[in-house]
N, C-alpha and C positions, 0 to 999 in steps of 0.2 A: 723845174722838175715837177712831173707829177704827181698831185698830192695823193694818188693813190698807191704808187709805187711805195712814197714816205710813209705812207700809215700802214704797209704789208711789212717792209724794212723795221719800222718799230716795232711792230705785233713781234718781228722775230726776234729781236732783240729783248725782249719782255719775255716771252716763251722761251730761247735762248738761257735767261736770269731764273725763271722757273725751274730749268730743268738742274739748272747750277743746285738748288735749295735743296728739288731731291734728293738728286744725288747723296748729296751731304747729307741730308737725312735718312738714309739706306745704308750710310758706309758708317756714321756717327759711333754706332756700336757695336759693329762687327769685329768681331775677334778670330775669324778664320774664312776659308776660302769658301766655303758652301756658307756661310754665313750671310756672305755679301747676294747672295742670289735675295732677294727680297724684291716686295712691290717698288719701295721708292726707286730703287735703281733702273731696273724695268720701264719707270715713270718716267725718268728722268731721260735715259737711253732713248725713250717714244716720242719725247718732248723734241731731243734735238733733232730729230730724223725729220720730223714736221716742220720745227723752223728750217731747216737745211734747206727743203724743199719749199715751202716760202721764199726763203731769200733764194732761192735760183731764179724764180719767178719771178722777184723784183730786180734781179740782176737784170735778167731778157727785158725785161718791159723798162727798166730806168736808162737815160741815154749817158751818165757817166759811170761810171764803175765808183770813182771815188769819193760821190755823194753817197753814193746807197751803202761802201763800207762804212766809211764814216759815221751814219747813226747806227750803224753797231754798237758801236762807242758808248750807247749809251746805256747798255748793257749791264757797263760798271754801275750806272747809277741804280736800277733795277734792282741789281743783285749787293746794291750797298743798303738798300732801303729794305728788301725782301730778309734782310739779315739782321738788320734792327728789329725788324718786328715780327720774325719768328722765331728767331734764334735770340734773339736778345743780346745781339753784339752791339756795342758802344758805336754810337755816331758822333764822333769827335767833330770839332770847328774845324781839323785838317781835312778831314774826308767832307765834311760840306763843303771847303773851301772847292777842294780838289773834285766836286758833283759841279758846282758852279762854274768852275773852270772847262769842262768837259759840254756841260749847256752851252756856256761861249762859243767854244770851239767849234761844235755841231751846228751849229745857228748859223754861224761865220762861213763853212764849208755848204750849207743846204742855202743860203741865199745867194 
C-alpha cells in the first residue's frame, strides 16, 4: 500500500477524532435548539466534510478498500486520547488495552 494513501487515511482519522471533540464541545452545554447553533459544532460539522473528502481520495488512490477502512479504526484511538486530555476523561488499563488491541489489528490488516 502506499504510504501516502496511509498517511491521507490517518490525517482523516485524526481529523475525523477532531471533529468528534467539537462537537462534544458545542453540544456539552446546550440546553435548547438555537443553543446548539455555536462555533464548535460548525467546527466540528467543517472538520468531517474535510475528512470525508480526504478519505474519498484515499479511497480512489488506495488499491484495497479494506486497508484504507481499516485505519479508520484508529480513530477510536484519536478520540480516546483527545478525550483524556481535554476533557479529562479516565484512560483505564481496559481502554489502553483495547487502543493496543486496535494498533494490532491495524498493523496486522496494512501489512
Amino acid at each position: 500500500m502506499n504510504l501516502g494513501v496511509i498517511a491521507i487515511a490517518l490525517f482523516c482519522a485524526f481529523l475525523g477524532s477532531v471533529a468528534q471533540i467539537e462537537l462534544k464541545a458545542g453540544i456539552v452545554n446546550v440546553k435548547s435548539v438555537w443553543g446548539a447553533i455555536n462555533w464548535n459544532l460548525f467546527a466540528g460539522l467543517a472538520l468531517y466534510v474535510i475528512a470525508m473528502v480526504l478519505y474519498l481520495f484515499a479511497l480512489n488512490k488506495g488499491k484495497q478498500v479494506s486497508v484504507v477502512y481499516s485505519i479508520i479504526a484508529t480513530s477510536y484511538i484519536w478520540t480516546g486520547l483527545l478525550a483524556f486530555l481535554i476533557f479529562k476523561e479516565p484512560l483505564s488499563l481496559m481502554k489502553l488495552f483495547g487502543i493496543a488491541l486496535i494498533v494490532i489489528g491495524v498493523t496486522a490488516v496494512v501489512s
